[in-house]
C-alpha positions, 0 to 999 in steps of 0.5 A: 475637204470642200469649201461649204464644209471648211466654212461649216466648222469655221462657223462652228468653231467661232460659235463655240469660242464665242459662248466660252468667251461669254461663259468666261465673263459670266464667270468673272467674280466682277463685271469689267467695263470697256472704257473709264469713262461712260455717258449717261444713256437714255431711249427717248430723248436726253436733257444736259446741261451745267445745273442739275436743277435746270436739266431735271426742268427739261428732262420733265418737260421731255417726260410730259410729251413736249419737245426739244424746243420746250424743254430748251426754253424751260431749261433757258428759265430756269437757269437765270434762277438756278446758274445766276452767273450765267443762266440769264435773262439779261443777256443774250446767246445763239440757238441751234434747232434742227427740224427732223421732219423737215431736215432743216437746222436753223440759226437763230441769233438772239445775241445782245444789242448796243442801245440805239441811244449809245455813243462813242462818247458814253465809255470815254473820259473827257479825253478819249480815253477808253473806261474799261471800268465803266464798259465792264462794271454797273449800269453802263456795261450792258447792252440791250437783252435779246434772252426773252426775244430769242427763248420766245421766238423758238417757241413761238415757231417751233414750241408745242406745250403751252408758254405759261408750263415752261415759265412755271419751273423758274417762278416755283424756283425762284419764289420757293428758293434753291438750296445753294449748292457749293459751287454757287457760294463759291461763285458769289464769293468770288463775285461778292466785291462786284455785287455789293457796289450794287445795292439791288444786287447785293440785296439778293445775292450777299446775305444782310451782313455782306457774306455770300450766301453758304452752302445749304441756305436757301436763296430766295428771289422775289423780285425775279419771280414777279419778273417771271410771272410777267413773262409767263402771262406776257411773253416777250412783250412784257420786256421789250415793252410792258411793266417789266420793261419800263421797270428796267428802264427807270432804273438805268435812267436812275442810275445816269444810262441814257437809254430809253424804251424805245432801244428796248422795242427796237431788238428783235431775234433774228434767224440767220443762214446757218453756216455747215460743212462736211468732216470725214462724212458727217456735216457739221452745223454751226452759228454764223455771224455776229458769232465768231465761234461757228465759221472759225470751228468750220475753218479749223476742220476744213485745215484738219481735214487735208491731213490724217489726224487719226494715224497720229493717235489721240493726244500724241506731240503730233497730233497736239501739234497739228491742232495748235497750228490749226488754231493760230491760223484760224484765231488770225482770221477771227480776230479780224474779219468777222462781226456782225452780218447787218453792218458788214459786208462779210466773205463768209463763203470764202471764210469756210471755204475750200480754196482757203483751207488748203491753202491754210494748211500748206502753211503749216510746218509738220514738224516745227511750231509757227511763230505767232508774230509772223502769222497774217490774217488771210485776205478772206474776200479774195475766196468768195464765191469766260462766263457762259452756259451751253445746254442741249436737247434731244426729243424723241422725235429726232428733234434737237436744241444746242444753245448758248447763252451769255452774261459775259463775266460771271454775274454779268455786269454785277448790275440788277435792274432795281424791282426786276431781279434781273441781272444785265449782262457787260458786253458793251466791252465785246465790242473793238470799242478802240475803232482799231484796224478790227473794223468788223466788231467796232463799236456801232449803235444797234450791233451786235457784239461779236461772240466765239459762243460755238453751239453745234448740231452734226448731223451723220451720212443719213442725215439724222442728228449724230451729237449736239454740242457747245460749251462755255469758256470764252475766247476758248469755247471755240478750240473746245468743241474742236477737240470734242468733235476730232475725239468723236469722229476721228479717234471714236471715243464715245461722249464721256471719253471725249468729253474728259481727255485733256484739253489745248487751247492756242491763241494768235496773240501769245506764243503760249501753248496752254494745257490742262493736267493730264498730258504725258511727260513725254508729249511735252517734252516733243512739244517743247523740241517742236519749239512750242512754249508750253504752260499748264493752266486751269481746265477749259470748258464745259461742254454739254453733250448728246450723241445719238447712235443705234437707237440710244441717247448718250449724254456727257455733262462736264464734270469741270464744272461742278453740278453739271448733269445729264438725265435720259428719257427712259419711257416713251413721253404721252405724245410724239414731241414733233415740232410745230411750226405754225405761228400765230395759232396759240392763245398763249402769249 
């Protein structure tokens, strides 16, 4: 028989198997699906975050033809209405863009600020001693806001719907009153201890008898939305320096905060160099410093990138063990040789760096678990050449937003501004307040606190944006948005898969390997012969998730946290959401 006729009844044969294998699923009396989980799917751009009222403001914005900038900025408002514990105005974060027209990602920091006013002497006792209670709690817990500098910055640069359309969701919510949702009593509960030493706070927050408001009732916030309407027609003039801002003044003044409208002023966004680097063919982008989040994570998949974390199989003692080593190693560095880029001098090339990442990783033992007492942080120069909220944004235009934002604890400091409804952040206490051997973070009058917030854009080989990521958590978000990326790229699951396996989380100053539920019984037991002490603790993050692939946005909202949601574009918007990059053209504020 000739080849061409061998080949001619293969092709035959694999047709006809072919329609019998469909003919045989068209039979089944039941559709069967490839995987458990599976991600929420849109064709023209993707909205995801952890309130579902938040994520439908953007979903709209995306619907009417903006683009994934609006649609963040929107989201930015509407969850310090409908997330008050972490949702904010108050407070700062960290804001991914990436341009597709021009193919660029820009970092932009608009973490909070300690007042120009503040000293040392503000959280000790006669003494010296440290006032944690005071750091963390009230008037003088809070830092200088950078939300309103950073949400009008991006728009200012890259927005194309006017300002005033992307204030009025959170003015309507806000005036109008949201539905609490089981999950928001539960948190005001937990928070209502905190809230009530506040009366401000407690007047919204907590009903007139002291209980936190019940699922089904409607919370109102008056002064929140007066608040609003002054930004809507101000922009972020009207904190930094109009009546809002004067209000929030007054009222730390009142409460014995020597701050003035002047530290106000002084804050400005800033957009930094973004810091990236190659995995296994794709280029991860991430925040540089004052986060601590971005160049830890780049470390951490340099070290894994010198071994073969995909023939260890997905959840395997081996490949548990790899990532616990790797983050010892790189919580070692973090904690000591990062803070913020305008009062340091900081070895961020060497940090990310090749040279020491391979030198990291010969230090790792393949088949016994590392001391963490005798862990050193690695000479970085010598190489030079929990409550918080993430969403992300995709627009048709290949457009994309990943952004974290912060009060701190949940609810922030407890503290709102009186007349302001606005909540203020605690993250005086993220600062080395102790002016230990961590010289980067110690404390300083206009620093920026160090942060492990971790928003993530990665772009694939034709340089269009694959996934955009990042979570809340704390000192975990780092470690999460790891093992999301390792689930993704190494072991090809698709979002919702990746965003619901099992989570780890190692630090350098415990030897306590944490796990969610859901490891195998076995896997633990080789854990523990590897010499890893291995607890169970509540689950780890909360990522809000976008992948792009084949012409498809897949979303993945974590189901860790309650109401979290994603919602596909399914029709073309009005207009193609490019992003504008003129300043200065609008008449808006």
């Amino acid at each position: 028989m000739r080849t061409d006729e061998r080949n001619g009844i293969a092709t035959l044969l694999i047709t006809l198997l072919a329609s019998v294998s469909v003919s045989a699923q068209l039979a089944q009396p039941i559709i069967r699906y490839d995987t458990v989980h599976n991600p929420i799917i849109g064709y023209h751009g993707m909205a995801v975050s952890q309130n579902s009222i938040a994520t439908l403001v953007g979903h709209n914005v995306l619907k009417q033809g903006g683009n994934a900038v609006d649609a963040a900025v929107a989201m930015g408002f509407a969850l310090s209405v409908t997330l008050p514990r972490a949702g904010n105005l108050g407070g700062g974060g960290f804001m991914l863009i990436h341009l597709a027209d021009s193919d660029e990602t820009i970092a932009l920091d608009y973490r909070s600020m300690a007042p120009l006013s503040s000293n040392d002497a503000d959280h000790r006792s006669p003494v010296g001693e440290i006032l944690w209670d005071k750091l963390t709690f009230g008037a003088h817990a809070s830092a200088i806001p950078g939300t309103l500098a950073g949400l009008h910055r991006a728009w200012q640069r890259y927005g194309s719907l006017p300002w005033p359309e992307l204030v009025q969701p959170a003015i309507d919510l806000a005036e109008n009153g949201i539905r609490v949702t089981s999950d928001l009593s539960f948190a005001l509960e937990a928070a209502g201890r905190v809230l009530a030493a506040n009366p401000a706070s407690s007047a919204i927050y907590l009903r007139s008898d002291g209980y936190a408001w019940q699922p089904g009732q409607i919370l109102v916030q008056k002064d929140l939305a007066w608040s609003l309407r002054q930004i809507q027609e101000g922009g972020a003039n009207a904190f930094y320096e109009g009546e809002l801002g004067k209000r929030i003044v007054a009222a730390l003044q009142n409460a014995g905060r020597n701050v003035s409208l002047e530290d106000l002023k002084a804050y400005q966004a800033k957009e930094r160099p973004v810091v990236s680097t190659n995995y296994r063919g794709y280029k991860v982008f991430s925040m540089p410093p004052p986060s601590a989040g971005g160049i830890t994570l780049l470390q951490m998949l340099n070290v894994l990138n010198r071994f073969d974390v995909e023939d260890t199989g997905a959840g395997s003692a081996k490949h548990l063990h790899f990532l616990s080593e790797t983050m010892k190693l790189a919580a070692a560095n973090r904690r000591t040789h990062i803070g913020d880029p305008d009062f340091n001098d900081l070895a961020i090339d060497g940090y990310i760096g090749n040279k020491l990442a391979a030198d990291l990783a010969r230090e790792i033992d393949l088949k016994r678990a590392a001391k963490v007492k005798n862990i050193k942080p690695s000479p970085v120069e010598q190489y030079e050449s929990r409550d918080t909220t993430h969403f992300s944004v995709m627009d048709s235009a290949g457009n994309a937003v990943s952004n974290t934002y912060t009060l701190g604890y949940s609810f922030g400091s407890g503290w709102v501004a009186e007349g302001t409804g606005i909540l203020l952040d605690n993250q005086m206490r993220n600062f080395y307040i102790s002016n230990s051997e961590f010289g980067p973070n110690a404390f300083a009058p206009g620093k920026r606190m160090l942060s492990t917030m971790t928003p993530t854009i990665v772009l694939d080989a034709n340089d269009e944006v694959f996934l955009t990521t990042g979570t809340p958590g704390g000192s975990r978000i780092i470690n999460t948005v790891l093992q999301l990326l390792i689930n993704i790229i190494d072991f090809d699951m698709n979002i919702a898969e990746a965003t619901h396996r099992p989570r780890i989380q190692q630090g350098w100053n415990s030897q306590t390997l944490r796990l969610e539920q859901g490891f195998s019984p076995d896997t633990i037991a080789l854990l523990k012969n590897m010499g890893h002490e291995v607890v169970y603790e509540q689950t780890m993050g909360s990522t809000q998730s976008i992948l792009y692939r084949d012409g498809k946005y897949f979303g993945s909202s974590n189901s860790r946290r309650p109401d979290a949601l994603a919602i596909g574009v399914i029709m073309p918007p009005p207009s193609n959401p490019k992003i504008k990059t003129a300043v200065g053209t609008r008449s808006n504020p």
